[in-house]
C-alpha positions as CSV (number, residue, x, y, z in Angstrom):
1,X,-46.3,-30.5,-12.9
2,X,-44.1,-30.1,-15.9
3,X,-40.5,-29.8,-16.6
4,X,-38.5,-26.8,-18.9
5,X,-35.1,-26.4,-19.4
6,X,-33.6,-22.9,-19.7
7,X,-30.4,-21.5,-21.1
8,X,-28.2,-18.1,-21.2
9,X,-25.0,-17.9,-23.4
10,X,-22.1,-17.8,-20.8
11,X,-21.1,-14.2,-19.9
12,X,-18.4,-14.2,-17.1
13,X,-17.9,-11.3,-15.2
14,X,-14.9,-10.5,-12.5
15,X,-14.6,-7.8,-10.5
16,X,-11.5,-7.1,-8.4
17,X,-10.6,-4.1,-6.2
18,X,-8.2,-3.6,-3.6
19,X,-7.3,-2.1,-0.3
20,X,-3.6,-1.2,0.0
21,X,-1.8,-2.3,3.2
22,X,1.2,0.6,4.3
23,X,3.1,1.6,7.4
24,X,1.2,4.8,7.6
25,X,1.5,7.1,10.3
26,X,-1.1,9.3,12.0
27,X,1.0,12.6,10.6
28,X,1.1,11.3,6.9
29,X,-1.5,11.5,4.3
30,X,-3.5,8.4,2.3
31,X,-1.5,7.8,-1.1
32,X,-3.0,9.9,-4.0
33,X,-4.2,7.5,-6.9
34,X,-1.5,9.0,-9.2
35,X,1.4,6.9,-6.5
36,X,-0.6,3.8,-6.5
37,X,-1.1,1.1,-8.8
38,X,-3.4,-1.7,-8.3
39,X,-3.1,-5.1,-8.2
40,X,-4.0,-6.9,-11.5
41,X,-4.4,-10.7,-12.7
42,X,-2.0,-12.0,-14.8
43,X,-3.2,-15.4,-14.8
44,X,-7.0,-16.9,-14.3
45,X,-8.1,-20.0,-14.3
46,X,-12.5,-19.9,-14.8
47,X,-15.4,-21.4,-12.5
48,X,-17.2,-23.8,-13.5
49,X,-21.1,-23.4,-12.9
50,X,-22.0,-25.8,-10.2
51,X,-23.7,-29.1,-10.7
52,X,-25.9,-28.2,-7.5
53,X,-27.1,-25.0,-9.6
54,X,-27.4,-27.0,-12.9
55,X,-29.4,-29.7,-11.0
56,X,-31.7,-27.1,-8.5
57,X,-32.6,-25.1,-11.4
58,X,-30.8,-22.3,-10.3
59,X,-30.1,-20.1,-13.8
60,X,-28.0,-17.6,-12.6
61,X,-25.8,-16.2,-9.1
62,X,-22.8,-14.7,-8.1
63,X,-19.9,-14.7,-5.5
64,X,-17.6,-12.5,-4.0
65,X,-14.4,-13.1,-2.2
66,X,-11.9,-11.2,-0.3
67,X,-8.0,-12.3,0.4
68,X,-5.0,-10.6,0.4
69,X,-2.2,-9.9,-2.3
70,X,1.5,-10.2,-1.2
71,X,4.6,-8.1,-2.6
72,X,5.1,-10.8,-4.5
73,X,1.6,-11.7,-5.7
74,X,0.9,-14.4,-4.2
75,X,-2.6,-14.7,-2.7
76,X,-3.4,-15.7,0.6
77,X,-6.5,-15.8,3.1
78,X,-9.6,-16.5,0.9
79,X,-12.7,-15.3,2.9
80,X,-16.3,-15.5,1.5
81,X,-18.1,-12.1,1.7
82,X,-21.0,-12.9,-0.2
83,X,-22.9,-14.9,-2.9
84,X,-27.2,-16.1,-4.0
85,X,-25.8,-19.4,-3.0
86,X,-23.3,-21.4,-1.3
87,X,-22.4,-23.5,-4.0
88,X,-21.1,-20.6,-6.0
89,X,-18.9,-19.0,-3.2
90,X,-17.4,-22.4,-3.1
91,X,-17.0,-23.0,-6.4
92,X,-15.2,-19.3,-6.4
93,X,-12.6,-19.9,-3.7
94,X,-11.8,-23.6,-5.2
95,X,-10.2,-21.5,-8.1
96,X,-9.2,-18.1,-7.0
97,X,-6.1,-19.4,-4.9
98,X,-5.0,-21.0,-8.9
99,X,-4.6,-17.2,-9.8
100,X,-2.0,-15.4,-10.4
101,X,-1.3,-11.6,-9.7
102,X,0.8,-8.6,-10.4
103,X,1.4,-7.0,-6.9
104,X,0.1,-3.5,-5.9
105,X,2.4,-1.0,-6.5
106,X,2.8,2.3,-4.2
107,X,5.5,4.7,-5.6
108,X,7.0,2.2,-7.5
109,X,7.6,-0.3,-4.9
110,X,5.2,-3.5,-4.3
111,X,2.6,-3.5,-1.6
112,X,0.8,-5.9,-0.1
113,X,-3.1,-5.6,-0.2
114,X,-6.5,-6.7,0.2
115,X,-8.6,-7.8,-3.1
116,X,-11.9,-8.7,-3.5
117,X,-13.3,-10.7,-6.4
118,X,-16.8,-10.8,-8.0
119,X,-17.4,-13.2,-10.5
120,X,-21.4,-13.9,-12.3
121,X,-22.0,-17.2,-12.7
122,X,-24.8,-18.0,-16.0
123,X,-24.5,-21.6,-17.1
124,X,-23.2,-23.1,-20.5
125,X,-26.4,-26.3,-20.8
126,X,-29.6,-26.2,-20.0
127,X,-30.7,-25.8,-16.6
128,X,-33.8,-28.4,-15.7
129,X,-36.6,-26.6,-14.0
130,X,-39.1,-28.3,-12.0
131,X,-42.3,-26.4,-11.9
132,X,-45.5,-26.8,-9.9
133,X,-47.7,-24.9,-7.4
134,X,-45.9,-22.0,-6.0
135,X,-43.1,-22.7,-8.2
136,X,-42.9,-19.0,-9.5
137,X,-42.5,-17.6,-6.1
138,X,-39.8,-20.3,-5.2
139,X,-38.1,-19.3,-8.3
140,X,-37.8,-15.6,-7.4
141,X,-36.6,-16.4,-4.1
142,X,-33.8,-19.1,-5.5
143,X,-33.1,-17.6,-8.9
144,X,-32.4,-14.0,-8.5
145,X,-29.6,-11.5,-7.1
146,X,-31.8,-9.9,-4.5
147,X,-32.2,-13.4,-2.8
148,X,-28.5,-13.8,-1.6
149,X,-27.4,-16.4,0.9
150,X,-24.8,-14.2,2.6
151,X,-24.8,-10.0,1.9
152,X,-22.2,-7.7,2.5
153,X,-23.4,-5.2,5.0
154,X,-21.4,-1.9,6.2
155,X,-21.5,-2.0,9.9
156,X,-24.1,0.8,9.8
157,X,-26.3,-1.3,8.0
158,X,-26.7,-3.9,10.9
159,X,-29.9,-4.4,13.1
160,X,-27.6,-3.7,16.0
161,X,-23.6,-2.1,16.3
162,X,-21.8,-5.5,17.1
163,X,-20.2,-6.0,20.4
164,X,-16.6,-7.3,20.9
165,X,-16.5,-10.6,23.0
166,X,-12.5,-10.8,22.7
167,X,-9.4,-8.4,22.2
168,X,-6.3,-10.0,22.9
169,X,-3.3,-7.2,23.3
170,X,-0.2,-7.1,21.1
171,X,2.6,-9.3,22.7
172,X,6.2,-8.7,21.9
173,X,9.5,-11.0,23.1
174,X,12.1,-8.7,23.8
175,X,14.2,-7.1,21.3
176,X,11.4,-8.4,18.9
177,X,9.7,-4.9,18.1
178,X,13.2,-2.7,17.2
179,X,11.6,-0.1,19.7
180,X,13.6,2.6,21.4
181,X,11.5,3.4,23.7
182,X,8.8,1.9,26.3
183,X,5.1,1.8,25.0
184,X,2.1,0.2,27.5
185,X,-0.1,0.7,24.1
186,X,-0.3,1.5,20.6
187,X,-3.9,3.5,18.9
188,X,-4.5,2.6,15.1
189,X,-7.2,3.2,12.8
190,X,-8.0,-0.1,11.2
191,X,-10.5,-1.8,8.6
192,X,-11.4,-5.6,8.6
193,X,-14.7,-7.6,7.9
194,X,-16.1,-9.4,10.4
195,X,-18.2,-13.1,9.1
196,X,-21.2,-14.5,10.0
197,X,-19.9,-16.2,12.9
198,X,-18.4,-13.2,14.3
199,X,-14.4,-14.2,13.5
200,X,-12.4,-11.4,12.3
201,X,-11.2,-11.7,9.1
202,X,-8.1,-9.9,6.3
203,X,-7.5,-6.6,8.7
204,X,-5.7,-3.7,7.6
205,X,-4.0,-0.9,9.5
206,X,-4.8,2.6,7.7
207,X,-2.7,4.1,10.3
208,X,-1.2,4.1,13.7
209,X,0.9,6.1,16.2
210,X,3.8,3.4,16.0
211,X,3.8,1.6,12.4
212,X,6.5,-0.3,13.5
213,X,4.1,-2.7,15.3
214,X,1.9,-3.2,12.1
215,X,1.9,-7.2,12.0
216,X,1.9,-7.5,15.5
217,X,-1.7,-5.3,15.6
218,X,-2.7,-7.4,12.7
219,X,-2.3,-10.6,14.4
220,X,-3.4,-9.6,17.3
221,X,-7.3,-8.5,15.1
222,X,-6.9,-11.8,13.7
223,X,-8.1,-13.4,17.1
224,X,-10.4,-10.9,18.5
225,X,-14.4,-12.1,17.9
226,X,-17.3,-10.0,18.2
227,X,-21.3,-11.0,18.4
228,X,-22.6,-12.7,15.0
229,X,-23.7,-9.8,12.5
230,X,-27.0,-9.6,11.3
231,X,-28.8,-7.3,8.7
232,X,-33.2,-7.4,8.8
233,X,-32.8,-10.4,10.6
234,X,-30.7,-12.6,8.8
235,X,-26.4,-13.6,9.1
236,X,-24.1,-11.2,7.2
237,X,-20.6,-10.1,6.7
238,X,-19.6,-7.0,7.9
239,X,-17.0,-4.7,7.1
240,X,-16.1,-2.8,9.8
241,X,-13.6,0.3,10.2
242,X,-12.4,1.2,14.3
243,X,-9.8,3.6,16.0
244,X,-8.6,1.1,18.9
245,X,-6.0,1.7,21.6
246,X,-4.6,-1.9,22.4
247,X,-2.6,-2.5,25.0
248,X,1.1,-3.8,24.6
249,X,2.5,-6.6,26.4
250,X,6.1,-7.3,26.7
C-alpha cells in the first residue's frame, strides 16, 4: 500500500433555476418568459470542501438543493435533492440559507418561487489517497459523479409509480377562505418533490379551479406521504407533477 495526494485548482460552479409560484387559474395561460424575471443572488457566501472529503480521499462531488424564494427574497425550506455524498449536500444547505436574493419578478411585481441550487465542489489542498487492492474500483465508485448518494429521479423514472399513504383535505375556519360560495372540493394541477423517505416537500400549485385556496392546498401537500421512492433499486428524490381533487372541510 502506498499513499498519493491529488489536487485540482478550485473551480466553483452554481447553478440556480426557479419555478414560479402564481394564483393561476385553469382559464389562464403559463406566463410567457418575456413577463417573468427570475430570481437572482445578490449575495453568496461559498462552501467550504468538506474535511470528510479531504480526509476519505474524495477529489471531487456536487450537491443540489431546492427551497423557496419569498417576495421579498428571503429563502426558506432548504430540501436536499441530490449530491456524490452526504457530506457535500450538508455542507451546501449550512450556507445557502446565508444567501441573499433578488425576488422573482412576474409583470413587474415580486413572486414567490421555488429555486434549486447546484454547486461543484473540487478541493483547494491536497487530497490524501489511500491505495491498495481494489483501490481503483473503490475510487470509481467514491470519486466520480455517476456514483451519487441521492439522484434526482422524474417520477417516470422510478422502479414503481409511488403510492399515496396520506392526503389530508384542506380545512378552513369560517370566514377564513373570503369564499362566496360553498365548495365540498377544490381540483389543482400541482408539482412537488417527494424525498427518500416519502415526505412531501416545497409544492407548487400551477393551477386550480379556485386560486383563492392556494396556501391552504399547499399546506395541506405539505403533510400528505407517499411510499419511499426508488430508482434501479436504490432511495431517490422524486419530483412529481398530479391533477388532485381534494376535498374541503369547513
Amino acid at each position: 500500500m502506498f499513499i498519493s495526494t491529488s489536487t485540482k485548482k478550485r473551480w466553483p460552479v452554481v447553478w440556480l433555476g426557479c419555478l414560479l409560484l402564481l394564483p393561476l387559474s385553469w382559464v389562464v395561460a403559463r406566463p410567457s418568459a418575456e413577463r417573468y424575471e427570475p430570481v437572482s443572488v445578490k449575495r453568496q457566501v461559498e462552501p467550504n470542501y468538506p474535511l470528510w472529503a479531504y480526509s476519505n480521499g474524495v477529489s471531487r462531488g456536487f450537491a443540489r438543493v431546492a427551497f423557496y424564494v419569498d417576495e421579498k427574497g428571503k429563502a426558506t425550506e432548504f430540501m436536499p435533492l441530490e449530491y456524490t455524498h452526504a457530506a457535500f449536500s450538508e455542507e451546501l444547505l449550512r450556507v445557502v440559507p446565508k444567501w441573499t436574493f433578488v425576488p422573482a419578478h412576474f409583470e413587474g411585481r415580486p413572486i414567490k418561487s421555488v429555486c434549486r441550487a447546484h454547486w461543484e465542489f473540487l478541493p483547494d489542498r491536497p487530497v490524501l489517497k489511500i491505495v491498495g487492492v481494489g483501490a481503483a474500483f473503490r475510487d470509481r465508485r467514491i470519486d466520480g459523479h455517476d456514483a451519487q448518494a441521492v439522484m434526482l429521479s422524474e417520477e417516470s423514472d422510478l422502479d414503481r409509480r409511488m403510492q399515496m399513504l396520506d392526503f389530508p383535505p384542506v380545512e378552513l375556519w369560517q370566514g377564513d377562505s373570503g369564499l362566496e360560495r360553498e365548495l365540498d372540493s377544490v381540483t389543482v394541477r400541482c408539482n412537488f418533490f417527494v424525498d427518500t423517505e416519502g415526505a412531501v416537500g416545497l409544492p407548487v400549485v400551477e393551477a386550480s379551479s379556485n386560486p383563492e385556496l392556494n396556501d391552504w392546498v399547499v399546506e395541506a401537500l405539505k403533510g400528505s406521504a407517499f411510499e419511499r421512492p426508488q430508482r434501479k433499486g436504490k432511495p431517490t428524490v422524486a419530483w412529481v407533477r398530479k391533477t388532485y381533487k381534494i376535498p374541503v372541510l369547513k
